[in-house]
C-alpha positions in Angstrom: 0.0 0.0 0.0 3.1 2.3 0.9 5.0 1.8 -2.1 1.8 2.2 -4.3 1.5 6.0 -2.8 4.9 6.7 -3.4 5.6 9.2 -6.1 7.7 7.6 -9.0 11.1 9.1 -8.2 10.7 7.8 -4.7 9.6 4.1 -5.5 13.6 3.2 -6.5 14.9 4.0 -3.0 12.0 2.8 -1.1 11.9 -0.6 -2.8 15.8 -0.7 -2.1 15.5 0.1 1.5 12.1 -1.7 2.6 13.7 -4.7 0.4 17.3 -4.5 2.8 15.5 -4.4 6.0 13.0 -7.6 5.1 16.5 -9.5 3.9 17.8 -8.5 7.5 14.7 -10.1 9.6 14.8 -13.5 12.0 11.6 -14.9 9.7 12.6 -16.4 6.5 9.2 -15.9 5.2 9.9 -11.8 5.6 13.6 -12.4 4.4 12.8 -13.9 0.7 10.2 -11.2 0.4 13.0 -8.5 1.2 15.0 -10.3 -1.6 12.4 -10.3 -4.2 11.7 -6.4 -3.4 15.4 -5.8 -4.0 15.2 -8.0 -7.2 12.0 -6.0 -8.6 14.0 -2.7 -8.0 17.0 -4.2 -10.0 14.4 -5.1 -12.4 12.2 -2.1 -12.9 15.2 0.4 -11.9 18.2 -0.1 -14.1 17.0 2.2 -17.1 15.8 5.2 -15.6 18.0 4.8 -11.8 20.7 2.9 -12.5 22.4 3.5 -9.2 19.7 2.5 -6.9 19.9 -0.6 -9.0 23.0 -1.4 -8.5 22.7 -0.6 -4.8 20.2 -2.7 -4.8 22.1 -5.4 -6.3 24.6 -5.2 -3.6 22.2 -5.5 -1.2 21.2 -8.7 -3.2 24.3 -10.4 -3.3 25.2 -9.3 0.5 21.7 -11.1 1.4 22.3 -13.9 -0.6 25.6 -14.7 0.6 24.0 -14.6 4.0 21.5 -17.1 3.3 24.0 -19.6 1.7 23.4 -18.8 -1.9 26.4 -18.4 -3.1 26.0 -19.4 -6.7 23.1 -16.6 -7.3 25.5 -14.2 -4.9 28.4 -14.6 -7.2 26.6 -13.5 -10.1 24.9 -10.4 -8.8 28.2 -9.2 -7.3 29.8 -10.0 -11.0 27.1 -7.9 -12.6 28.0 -4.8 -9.8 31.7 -4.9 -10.9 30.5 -5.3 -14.4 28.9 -2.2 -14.1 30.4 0.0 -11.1 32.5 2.5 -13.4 29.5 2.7 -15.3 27.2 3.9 -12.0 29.6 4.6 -9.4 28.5 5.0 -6.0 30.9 5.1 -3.1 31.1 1.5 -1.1 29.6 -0.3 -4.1 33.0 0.3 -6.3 34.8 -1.8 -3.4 32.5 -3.8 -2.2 31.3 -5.4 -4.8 34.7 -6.5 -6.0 35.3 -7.5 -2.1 32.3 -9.2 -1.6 32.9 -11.2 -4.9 36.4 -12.3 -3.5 34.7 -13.5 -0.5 31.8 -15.3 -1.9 34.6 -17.0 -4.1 36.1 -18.4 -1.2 33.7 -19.2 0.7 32.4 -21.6 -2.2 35.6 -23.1 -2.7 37.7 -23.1 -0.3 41.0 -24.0 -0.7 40.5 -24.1 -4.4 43.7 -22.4 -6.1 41.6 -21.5 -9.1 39.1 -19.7 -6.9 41.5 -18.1 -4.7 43.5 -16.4 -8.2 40.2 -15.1 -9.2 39.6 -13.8 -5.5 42.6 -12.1 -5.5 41.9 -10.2 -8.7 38.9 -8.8 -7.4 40.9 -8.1 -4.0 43.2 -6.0 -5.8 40.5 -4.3 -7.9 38.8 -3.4 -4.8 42.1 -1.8 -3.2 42.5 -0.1 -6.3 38.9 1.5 -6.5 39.3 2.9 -2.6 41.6 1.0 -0.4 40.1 0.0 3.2 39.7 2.5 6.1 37.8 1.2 8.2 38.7 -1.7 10.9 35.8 -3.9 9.7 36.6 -3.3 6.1 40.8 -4.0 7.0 39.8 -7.7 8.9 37.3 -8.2 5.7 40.7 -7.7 3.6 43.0 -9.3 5.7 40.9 -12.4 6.1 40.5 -12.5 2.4 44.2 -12.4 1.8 44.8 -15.0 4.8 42.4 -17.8 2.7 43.8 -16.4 -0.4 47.6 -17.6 0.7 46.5 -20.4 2.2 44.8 -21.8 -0.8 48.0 -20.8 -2.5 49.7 -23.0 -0.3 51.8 -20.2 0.9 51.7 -20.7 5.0 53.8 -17.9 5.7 52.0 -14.9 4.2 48.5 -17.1 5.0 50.1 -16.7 8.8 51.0 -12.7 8.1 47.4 -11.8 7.1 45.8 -14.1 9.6 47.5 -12.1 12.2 47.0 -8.8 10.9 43.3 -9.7 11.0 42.9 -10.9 14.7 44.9 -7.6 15.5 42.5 -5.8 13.8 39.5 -7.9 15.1 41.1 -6.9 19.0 40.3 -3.5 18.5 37.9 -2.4 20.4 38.2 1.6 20.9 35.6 3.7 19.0 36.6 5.5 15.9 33.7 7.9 16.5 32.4 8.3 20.1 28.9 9.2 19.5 28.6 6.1 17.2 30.8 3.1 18.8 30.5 0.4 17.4 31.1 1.9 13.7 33.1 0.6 12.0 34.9 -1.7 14.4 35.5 -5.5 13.1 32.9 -7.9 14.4 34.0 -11.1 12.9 32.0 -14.3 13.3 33.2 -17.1 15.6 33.8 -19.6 13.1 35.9 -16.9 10.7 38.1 -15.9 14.1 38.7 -20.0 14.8 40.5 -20.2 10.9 42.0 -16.6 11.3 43.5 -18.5 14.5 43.9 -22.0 13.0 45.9 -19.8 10.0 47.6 -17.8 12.3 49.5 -20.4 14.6 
């Protein structure tokens, strides 16, 4: 009923946003119809707002890779890069290239083929705007710990790992009023193999 009040040049953005929340819910019922709202605004969106699309793709592929569809996740994050110098947008240009690296090698792990193409898109996204923040640097340095390990390269595997737990141990607020952005919150399971890479 919202969206079919909302004036045309608002509809990209709402579907976009109302679309990232549902992805972001406990229900899966509310989370596939947050992912078909980001899917419509790819859909309806690309000609005449391009850039909402293609935030909304990222949105897409983040959500996906969430739910374990990495396949589908791999492919929306190849279309972003596709077309990020086309549509810009600051935080898609990396993270669509990042995100691709890490879908990569999450579905093959350990797969040397995989980790070459991850490391492409690691060094594209370092090119386009290199990280800043803590939870961006653990993001890289994690990437580029599986990378080398896949490599079979135990030493710089080891470098990165540690690099990413000292990031990960960082716990001082880079803006006061705001504390925990930007700090690295990495999952249980990916600070066990940043461990298990690191010793």
């Amino acid at each position: 009923q919202k969206l079919s009040r909302a004036r045309r040049a608002n509809r990209p953005g709402y579907l976009r946003v109302q679309g990232t929340i549902l992805t972001e819910s406990d229900d899966p019922g509310l989370r596939e119809a947050g992912r078909e709202l980001l899917r419509r605004a790819i859909r309806d969106d690309e000609s005449d707002w391009p850039l909402e699309a293609q935030w909304a793709r990222m949105n897409l592929a983040k959500a996906l890779a969430r739910e374990g569809m990495l396949d589908e996740a791999e492919r929306c994050y190849r279309e972003c890069a596709r077309t990020q110098e086309e549509h810009g947008g600051y935080g898609v240009n990396t993270d669509c290239h990042l995100g691709l690296a890490e879908v990569l090698l999450r579905r093959s792990p350990g797969d040397r083929a995989a980790a070459d193409q991850a490391a492409a898109a690691l060094d594209k996204a370092s090119e386009l705007n290199p990280p800043l923040f803590q939870s961006e640097i653990w993001r890289f340095s994690s990437a580029l710990a599986r990378v080398a390990a896949a490599r079979g390269d135990c030493e710089r595997a080891r470098h990165w790992a540690k690099e990413a737990l000292d990031i990960a141990a960082l716990d001082k607020p880079l803006a006061p009023r705001h504390p925990g952005v930007g700090l690295a919150r990495p999952a249980p399971e990916d600070r066990d193999e940043m461990e298990r890479l690191a010793s």
